[in-house]
VOGU-3710 file (C-alpha; in Angstrom, 3 decimals, decimal comma):
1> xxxxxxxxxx> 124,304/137,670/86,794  125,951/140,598/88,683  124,197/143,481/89,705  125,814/146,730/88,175  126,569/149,795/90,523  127,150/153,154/88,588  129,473/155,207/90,813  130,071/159,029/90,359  132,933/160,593/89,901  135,446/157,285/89,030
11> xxxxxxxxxx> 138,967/159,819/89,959  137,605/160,769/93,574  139,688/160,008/96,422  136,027/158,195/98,191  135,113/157,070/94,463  138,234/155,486/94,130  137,665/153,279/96,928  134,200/152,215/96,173  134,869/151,132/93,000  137,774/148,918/94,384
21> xxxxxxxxxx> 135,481/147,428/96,831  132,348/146,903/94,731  134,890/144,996/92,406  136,101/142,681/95,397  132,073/142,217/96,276  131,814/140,820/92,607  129,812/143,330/91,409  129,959/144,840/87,955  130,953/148,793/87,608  130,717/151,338/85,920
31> xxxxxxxxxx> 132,001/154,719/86,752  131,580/158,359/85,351  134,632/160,508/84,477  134,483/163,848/82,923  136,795/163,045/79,594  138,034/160,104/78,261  141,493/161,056/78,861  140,414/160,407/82,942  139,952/157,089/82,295  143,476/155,598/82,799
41> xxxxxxxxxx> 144,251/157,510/85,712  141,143/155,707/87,673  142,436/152,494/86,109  145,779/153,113/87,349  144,397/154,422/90,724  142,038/150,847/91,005  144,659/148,462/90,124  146,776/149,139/92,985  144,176/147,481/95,396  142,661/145,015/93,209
51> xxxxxxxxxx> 143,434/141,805/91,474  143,578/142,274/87,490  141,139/139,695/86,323  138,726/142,258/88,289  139,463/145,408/85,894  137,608/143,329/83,340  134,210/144,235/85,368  135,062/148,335/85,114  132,896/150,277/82,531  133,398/153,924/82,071
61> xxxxxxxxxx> 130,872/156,532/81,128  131,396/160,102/80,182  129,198/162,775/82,158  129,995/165,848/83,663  127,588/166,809/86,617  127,558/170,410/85,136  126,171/168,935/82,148  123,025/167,173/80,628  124,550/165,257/78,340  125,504/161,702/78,788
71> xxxxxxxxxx> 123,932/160,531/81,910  120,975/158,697/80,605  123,413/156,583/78,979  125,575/156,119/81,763  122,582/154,517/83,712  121,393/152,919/80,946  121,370/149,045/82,563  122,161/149,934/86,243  120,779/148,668/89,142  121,901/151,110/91,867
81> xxxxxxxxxx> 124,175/154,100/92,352  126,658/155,769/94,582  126,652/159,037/94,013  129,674/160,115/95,763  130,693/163,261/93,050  129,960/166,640/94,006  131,448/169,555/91,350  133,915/171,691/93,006  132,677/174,830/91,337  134,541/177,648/90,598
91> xxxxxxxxxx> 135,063/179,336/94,069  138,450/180,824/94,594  138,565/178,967/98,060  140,134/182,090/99,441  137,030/182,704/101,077  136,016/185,599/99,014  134,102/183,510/95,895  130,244/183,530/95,552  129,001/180,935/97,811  126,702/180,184/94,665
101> xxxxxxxxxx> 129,750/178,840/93,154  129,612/175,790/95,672  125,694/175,685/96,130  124,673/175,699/92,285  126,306/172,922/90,769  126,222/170,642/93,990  122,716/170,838/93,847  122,310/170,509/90,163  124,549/167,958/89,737  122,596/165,903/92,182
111> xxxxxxxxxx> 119,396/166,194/90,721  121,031/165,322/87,134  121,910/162,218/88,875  118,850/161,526/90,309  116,403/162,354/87,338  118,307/160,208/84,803  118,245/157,267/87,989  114,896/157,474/88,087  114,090/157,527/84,350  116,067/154,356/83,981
121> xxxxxxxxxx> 114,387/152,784/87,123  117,635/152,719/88,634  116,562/150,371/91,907  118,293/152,688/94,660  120,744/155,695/94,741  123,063/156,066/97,686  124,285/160,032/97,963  126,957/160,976/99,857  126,059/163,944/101,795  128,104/165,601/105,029
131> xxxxxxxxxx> 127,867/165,562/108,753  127,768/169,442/108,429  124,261/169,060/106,837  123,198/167,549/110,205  125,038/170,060/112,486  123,770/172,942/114,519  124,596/175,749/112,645  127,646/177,938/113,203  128,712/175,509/115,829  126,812/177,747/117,912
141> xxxxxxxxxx> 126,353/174,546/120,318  127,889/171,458/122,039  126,422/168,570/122,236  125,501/165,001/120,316  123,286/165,393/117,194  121,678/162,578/115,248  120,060/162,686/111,712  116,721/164,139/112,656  118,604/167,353/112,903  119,116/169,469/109,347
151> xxxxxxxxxx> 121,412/172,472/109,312  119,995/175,599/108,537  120,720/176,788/104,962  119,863/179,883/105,897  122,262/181,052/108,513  124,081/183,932/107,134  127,449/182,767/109,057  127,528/179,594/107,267  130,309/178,382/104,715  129,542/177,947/101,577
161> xxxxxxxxxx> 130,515/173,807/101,799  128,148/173,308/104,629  125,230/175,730/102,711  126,507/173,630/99,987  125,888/169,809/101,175  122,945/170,953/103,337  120,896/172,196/99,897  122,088/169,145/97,865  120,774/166,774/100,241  117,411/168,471/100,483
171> xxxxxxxxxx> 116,973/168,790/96,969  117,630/164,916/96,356  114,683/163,860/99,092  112,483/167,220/97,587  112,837/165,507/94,430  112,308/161,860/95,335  108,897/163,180/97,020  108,130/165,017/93,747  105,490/163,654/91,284  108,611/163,675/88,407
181> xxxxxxxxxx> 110,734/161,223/90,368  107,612/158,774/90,728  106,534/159,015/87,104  109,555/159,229/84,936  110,452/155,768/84,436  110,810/154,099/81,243  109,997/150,583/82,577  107,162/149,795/85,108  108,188/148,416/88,884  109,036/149,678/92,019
191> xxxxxxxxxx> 110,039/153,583/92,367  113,869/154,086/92,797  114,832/154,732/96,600  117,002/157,050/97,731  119,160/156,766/100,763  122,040/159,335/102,116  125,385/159,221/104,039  126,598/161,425/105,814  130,494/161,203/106,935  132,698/163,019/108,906
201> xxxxxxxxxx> 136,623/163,751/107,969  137,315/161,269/106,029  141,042/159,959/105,971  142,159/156,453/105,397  145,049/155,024/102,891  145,238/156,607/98,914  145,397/154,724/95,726  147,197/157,261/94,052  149,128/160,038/94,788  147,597/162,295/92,232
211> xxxxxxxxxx> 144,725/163,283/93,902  144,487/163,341/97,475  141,036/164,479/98,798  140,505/165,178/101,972  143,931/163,675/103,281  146,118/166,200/102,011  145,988/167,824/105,250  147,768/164,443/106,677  150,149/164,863/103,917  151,255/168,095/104,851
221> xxxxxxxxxx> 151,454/167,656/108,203  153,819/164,668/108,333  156,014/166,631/105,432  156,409/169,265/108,210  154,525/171,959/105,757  152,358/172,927/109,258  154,239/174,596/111,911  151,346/174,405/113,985  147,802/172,927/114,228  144,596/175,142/114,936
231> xxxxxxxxxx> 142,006/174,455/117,833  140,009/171,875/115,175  138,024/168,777/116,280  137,481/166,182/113,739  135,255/163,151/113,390  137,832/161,115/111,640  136,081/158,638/109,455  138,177/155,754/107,572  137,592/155,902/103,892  137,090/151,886/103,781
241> xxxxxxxxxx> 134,666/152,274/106,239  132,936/154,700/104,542  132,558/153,011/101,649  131,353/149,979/103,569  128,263/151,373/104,769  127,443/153,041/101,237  127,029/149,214/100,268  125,321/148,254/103,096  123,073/151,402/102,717  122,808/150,083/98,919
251> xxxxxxxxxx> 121,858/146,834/99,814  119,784/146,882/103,432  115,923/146,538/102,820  115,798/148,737/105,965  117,885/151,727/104,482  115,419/152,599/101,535  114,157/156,125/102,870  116,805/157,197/105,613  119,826/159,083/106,248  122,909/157,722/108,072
261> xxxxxxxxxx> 125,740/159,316/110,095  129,275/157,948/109,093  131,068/159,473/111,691  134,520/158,037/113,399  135,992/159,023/117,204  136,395/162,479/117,853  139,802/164,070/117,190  141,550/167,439/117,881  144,175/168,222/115,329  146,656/168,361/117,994
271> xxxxxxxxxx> 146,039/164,393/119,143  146,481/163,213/115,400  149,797/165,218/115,348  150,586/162,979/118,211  149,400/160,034/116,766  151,390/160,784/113,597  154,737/161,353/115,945  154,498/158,640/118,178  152,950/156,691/115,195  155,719/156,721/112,633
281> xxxxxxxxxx> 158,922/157,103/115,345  161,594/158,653/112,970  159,476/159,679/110,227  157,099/161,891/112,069  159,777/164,094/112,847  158,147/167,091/111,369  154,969/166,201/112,215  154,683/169,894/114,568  152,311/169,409/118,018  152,448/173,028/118,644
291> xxxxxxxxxx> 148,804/174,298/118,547  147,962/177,803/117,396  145,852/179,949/119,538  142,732/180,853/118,614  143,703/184,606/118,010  145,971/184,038/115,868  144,219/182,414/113,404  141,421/184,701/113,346  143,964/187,093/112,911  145,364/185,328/109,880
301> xxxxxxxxxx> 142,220/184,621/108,345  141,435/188,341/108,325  144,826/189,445/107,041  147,110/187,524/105,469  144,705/183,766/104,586  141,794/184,582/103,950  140,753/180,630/102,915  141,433/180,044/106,893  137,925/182,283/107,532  136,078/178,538/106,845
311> xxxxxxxxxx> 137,261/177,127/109,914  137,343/179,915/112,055  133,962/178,977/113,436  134,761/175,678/114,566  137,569/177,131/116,603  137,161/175,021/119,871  134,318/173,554/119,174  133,563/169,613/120,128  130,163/169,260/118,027  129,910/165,275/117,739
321> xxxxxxxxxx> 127,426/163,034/116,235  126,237/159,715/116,681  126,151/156,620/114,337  123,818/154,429/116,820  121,271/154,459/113,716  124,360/152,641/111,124  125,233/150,848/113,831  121,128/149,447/114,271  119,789/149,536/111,143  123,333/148,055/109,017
331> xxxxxxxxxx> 125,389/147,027/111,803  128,088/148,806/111,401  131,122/149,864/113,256  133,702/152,394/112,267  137,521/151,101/113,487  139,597/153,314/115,445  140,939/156,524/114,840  144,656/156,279/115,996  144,413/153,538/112,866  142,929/155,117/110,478
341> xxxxxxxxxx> 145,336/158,281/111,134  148,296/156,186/110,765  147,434/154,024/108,119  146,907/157,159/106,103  150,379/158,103/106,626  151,735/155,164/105,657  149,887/154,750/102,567  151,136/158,347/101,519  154,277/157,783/102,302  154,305/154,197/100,315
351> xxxxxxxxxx> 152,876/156,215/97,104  155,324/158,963/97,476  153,343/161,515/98,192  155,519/162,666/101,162  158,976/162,204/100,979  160,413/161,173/104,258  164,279/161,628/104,272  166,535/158,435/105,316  167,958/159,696/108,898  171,619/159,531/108,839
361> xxxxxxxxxx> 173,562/157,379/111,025  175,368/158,913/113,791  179,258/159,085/113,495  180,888/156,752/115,748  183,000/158,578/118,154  186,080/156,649/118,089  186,232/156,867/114,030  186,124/160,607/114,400  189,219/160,876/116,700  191,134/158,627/114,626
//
């Protein structure tokens, strides 16, 4: 009989994706939305990558991770989780919001997940986490970190994502070492095991158009909505890879217990706007190169966009991380990121989500002059 995976958050652009590939796998699923009005949307969203006989094996729950109510039904019968979902909160994301808006519910939500797991004797949980919650903190340094390192919560120059993710993830393994998590469940047998991933930027093709994620940034900049990049290095991750070592961190006897970079190759912003130009030929004819100096950012994040004050501290910076850990312990590899880059643009433009005008032909000469 197939194992069941519960995954969090079924309209998530990363969500999305593992329930598409946990259905290929020939697992049974069953994924939380936060109405049952969201439920055809993540239908809709799944069927575009999977064969229809599979829809059969999607389940839906209703739980909000702001909210008690529902999730001890929603694991009811599970045998493992992703818990990809993390509530947006209600920050402004002008960079003037309470950072408590971001902290709060991530952390809440998270230990929702992870008490009604455990009280069901859900057999692992899988939480996606960040890279920033293994970074040094405000980028103060250069170099190549591993998962032994833990960003500082308490840096007062750190965003409120970063603070965010960072305080999540250490209340999911301060709860797992709790007596609660040990001695909640309803059915004798081994304790549920927790294990956490932690990705980079995470870009890769969409199922839908109607909620983007983290790609919308590719999405603008191929629609020409950039006229410049900033001074930003990113550890481009491809969302099918992602999701790949989420089920072999589900499924590894060695993973019980351990956290796992999912980092990709090291971009700036200005190589993938080269990628995307050289890339897509014609179409990536807005796609700008020109990179914004440092200055000027800064100086619009102070004046004029204040949401750009989250990225000002990376300005320049090349922190990197290694996966030799994923790579030992799951073997896994992460593909290139010139792919992943453009394969993301063509997915958005195949779904519409940029619109890429049809260049028109040049006039012959020799019709004009007749």
């Amino acid at each position: 009989m197939p194992e069941t995976v519960l995954v969090t958050g079924g309209t998530g652009y990363i969500a999305g994706w593992c329930v598409v590939e946990l259905l290929r796998r020939g697992y049974d699923v069953r994924t939380t939305v936060r109405s049952p009005g969201r439920e055809r949307a993540v239908v809709d969203a799944v069927s575009t990558a999977v064969e229809p006989a599979l829809l059969d094996r999607l389940t839906f729950a209703v739980a909000d991770l702001t909210a008690d109510d529902g999730w001890s039904a929603a694991l009811d019968g599970v045998d493992h989780v992703l818990h990809v979902a993390s509530p947006l909160g209600a920050s402004s994301g002008d960079g003037d919001g309470d950072p408590d808006d971001l902290v709060g519910p991530a952390r809440d939500g998270t230990l929702r997940v992870l008490r009604a797991a455990t009280a069901a004797g859900v057999g692992r949980v899988v939480m996606t986490s960040a890279a920033n919650a293994a970074s040094p903190s405000s980028y103060a340094t250069e170099g190549v970190t591993d998962e032994t390192l833990w960003t500082d919560p308490d840096d007062p120059t750190l965003i409120p994502y970063r603070r965010s993710k960072t305080l999540a993830e250490r209340a999911a393994w301060d709860f797992m070492a709790s007596p609660e998590a040990h001695g909640s469940a309803r059915s004798p047998g081994s304790p549920t095991e927790l294990v956490t991933v932690l990705p980079g930027a995470v870009f890769g093709p969409v199922l839908t158009a109607d909620n983007l994620g983290s790609v919308a940034i590719v999405a603008r900049m191929v629609s020409g909505d950039l006229p410049g990049v900033p001074r930003i290095g990113l550890e481009v991750v491809d969302v099918r890879d992602l999701v790949d070592v989420h089920i072999r961190a589900m499924t590894s006897p060695d993973a019980a217990g351990e956290r796992f970079l999912a980092t990709g190759e090291f971009l700036w912003m200005a190589d993938m706007a080269r990628v995307l130009r050289d890339g897509l030929g014609e179409r990536g004819h807005r796609v700008s190169t020109r990179q914004v100096p440092d200055f000027a950012v800064r100086l619009l994040a102070r004046f004029r966009d204040h949401s750009l004050r989250d990225i000002t501290p990376a300005l320049g910076r090349r922190n990197r991380h290694t996966t030799a850990k994923a790579a030992r312990l799951l073997g896994w590899q992460p593909r290139p990121a010139r792919e992943t880059v453009l394969d993301c643009a063509e997915s958005l433009i195949a779904h519409g989500a940029v619109p890429v005008p049809v260049p028109v032909p040049a006039t012959p000469a020799s019709a004009t002059a007749s």
